[in-house]
N, C-alpha and C positions, 0 to 999 in steps of 0.2 A: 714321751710318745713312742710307743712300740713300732719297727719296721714295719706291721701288717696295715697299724694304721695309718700309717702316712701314704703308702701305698692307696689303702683305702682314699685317704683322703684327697689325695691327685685326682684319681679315677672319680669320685662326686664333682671335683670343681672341674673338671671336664667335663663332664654329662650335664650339668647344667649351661656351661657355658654354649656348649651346641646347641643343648634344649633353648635357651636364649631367643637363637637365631639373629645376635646382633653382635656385630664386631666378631667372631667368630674366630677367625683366624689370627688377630691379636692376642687375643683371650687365651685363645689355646698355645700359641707358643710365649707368651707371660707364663701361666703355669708350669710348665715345661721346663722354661728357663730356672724360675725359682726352684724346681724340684732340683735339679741338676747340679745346682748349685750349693742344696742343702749339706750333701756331702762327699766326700770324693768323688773326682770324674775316672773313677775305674770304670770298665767293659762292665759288671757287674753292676753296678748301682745302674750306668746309662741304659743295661736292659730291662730293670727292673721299672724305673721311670718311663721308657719307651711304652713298655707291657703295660703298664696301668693308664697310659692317655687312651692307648689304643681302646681297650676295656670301655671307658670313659666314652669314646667315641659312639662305639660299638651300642653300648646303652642308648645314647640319645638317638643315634641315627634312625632308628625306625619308626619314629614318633614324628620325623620332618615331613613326612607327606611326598608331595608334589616335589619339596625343596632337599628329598635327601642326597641325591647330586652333590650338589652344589654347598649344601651344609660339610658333608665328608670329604670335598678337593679340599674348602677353606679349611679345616680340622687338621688332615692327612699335610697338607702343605706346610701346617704351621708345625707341626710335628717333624719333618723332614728339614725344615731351614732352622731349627734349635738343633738337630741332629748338629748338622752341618759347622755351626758351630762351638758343637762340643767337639767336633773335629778341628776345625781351627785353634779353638786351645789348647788338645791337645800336642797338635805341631807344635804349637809355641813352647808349651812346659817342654817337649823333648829338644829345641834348640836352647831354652835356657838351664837346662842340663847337661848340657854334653858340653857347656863352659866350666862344666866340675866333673870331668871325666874321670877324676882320681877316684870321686863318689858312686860310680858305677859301674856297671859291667855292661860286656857288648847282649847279654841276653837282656839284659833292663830294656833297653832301646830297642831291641831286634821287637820284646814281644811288647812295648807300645805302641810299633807302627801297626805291628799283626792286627792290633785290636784296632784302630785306624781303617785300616783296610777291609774290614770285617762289619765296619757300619753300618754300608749299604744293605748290604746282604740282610744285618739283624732286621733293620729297620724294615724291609719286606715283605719279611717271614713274620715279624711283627702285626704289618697289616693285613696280612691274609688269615690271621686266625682271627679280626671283627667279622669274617662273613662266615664262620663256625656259628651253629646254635643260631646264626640269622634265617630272616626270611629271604624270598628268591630273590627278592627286589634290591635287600640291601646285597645282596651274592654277588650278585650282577655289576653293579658299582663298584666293590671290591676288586673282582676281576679284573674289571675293564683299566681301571687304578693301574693296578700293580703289571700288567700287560702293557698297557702304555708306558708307564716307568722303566719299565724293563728293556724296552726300546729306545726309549729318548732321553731316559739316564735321573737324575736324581739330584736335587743338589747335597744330600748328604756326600753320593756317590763323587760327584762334578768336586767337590770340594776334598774330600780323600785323595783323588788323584792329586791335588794340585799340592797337598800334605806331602802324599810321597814323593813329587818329583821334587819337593823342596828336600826335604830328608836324604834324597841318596848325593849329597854333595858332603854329607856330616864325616866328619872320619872315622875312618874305619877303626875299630877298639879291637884290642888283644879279647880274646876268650878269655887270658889269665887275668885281667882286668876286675877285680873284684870284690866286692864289699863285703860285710860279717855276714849279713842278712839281705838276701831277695827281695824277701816280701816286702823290709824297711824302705828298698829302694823301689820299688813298684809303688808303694804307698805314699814315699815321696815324690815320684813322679803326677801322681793321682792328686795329692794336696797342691802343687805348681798349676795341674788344669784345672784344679776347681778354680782356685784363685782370678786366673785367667778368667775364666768364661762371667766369675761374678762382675768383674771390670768388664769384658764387652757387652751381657746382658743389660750393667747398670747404664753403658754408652749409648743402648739401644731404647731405651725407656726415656732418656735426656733428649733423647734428638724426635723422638714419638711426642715428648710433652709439647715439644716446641713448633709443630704442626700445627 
């Protein structure tokens, strides 16, 4: 299956899941979750994941009526608390790597917290381009979204912080610190958070069944 279409394919079971109008905000961060998981947790893949729910959303939202409110918190929410925890894996892959600090370098780590910290931010910018190409109603909603977030924080955001203030206790690495290849350790890093997040998605579907 091609890049385009798997992309593709998030963004459909998104847009139905909204168009639905049931479970919604389960639905949407199950998808999410699975997409995220499919391959490495680089910045890259989570924005391309993030890009295509959004999309997804984006589509269904103007067909809810009365209920697109309400359809777009549960969607947008569930999109932000999978964020969140691809933050959290993250953290984790960079503390169970710096127990192999011979295997790294201080820029390995320096630029997987960057992309940590950078989250929130994508995830925003993310949803301000569903009220692109929308109507004023779904505009509006958008707005209103991303204004209130922007004041009362995020838990993508909420959960970043509590990544870095864990992280700055990590020891500090030599510059000279360093492996054959960057990108092998970036990559490595990125195969550690998928890993991760597929354990706490799977943890979060176990404790959902048993509701």
């Amino acid at each position: 299956m091609t890049e385009f279409n798997q992309q593709e394919d998030v963004q459909e079971a998104v847009r139905d899941a909204v168009d639905s109008g049931s479970d919604i905000y389960q639905r949407v961060k199950d998808i999410t979750l699975k997409a995220l998981t499919a391959r490495q947790l680089d910045m890259d893949n989570i924005t391309k994941v993030a890009d295509a729910v959004a999309k997804g959303i984006g589509d269904a939202i103007g067909s809810q009526g009365g209920h697109s409110r309400e359809a777009f918190t549960q969607a947008v929410s569930a999109l932000d608390d999978a964020l969140a925890k691809a933050a959290e894996a993250s953290k984790l892959a960079i503390q169970e790597a710096a127990s192999k600090v011979s295997d790294y370098s201080h820029y390995d780590f320096n630029k997987a917290a960057d992309d940590i910290q950078q989250l929130e931010t994508m995830f925003l910018d993310t949803v301000k381009k569903i009220a692109k190409d929308s109507n004023q109603i779904v505009a509006d909603i958008v707005n209103d979204f991303t204004t209130h977030a922007r004041q009362s924080g995020t838990a993508v955001g909420e959960q970043a912080s509590i990544a870095m203030d864990a992280l700055k206790d990590l020891p500090k690495f030599s510059t000279g610190t360093l492996i054959s290849s960057a990108m092998a350790a970036t990559s490595a890093l990125a195969e550690i958070g998928g890993g991760i997040l597929a354990g706490i998605a799977e943890s979060l579907r176990s404790s959902q069944a048993k509701k």
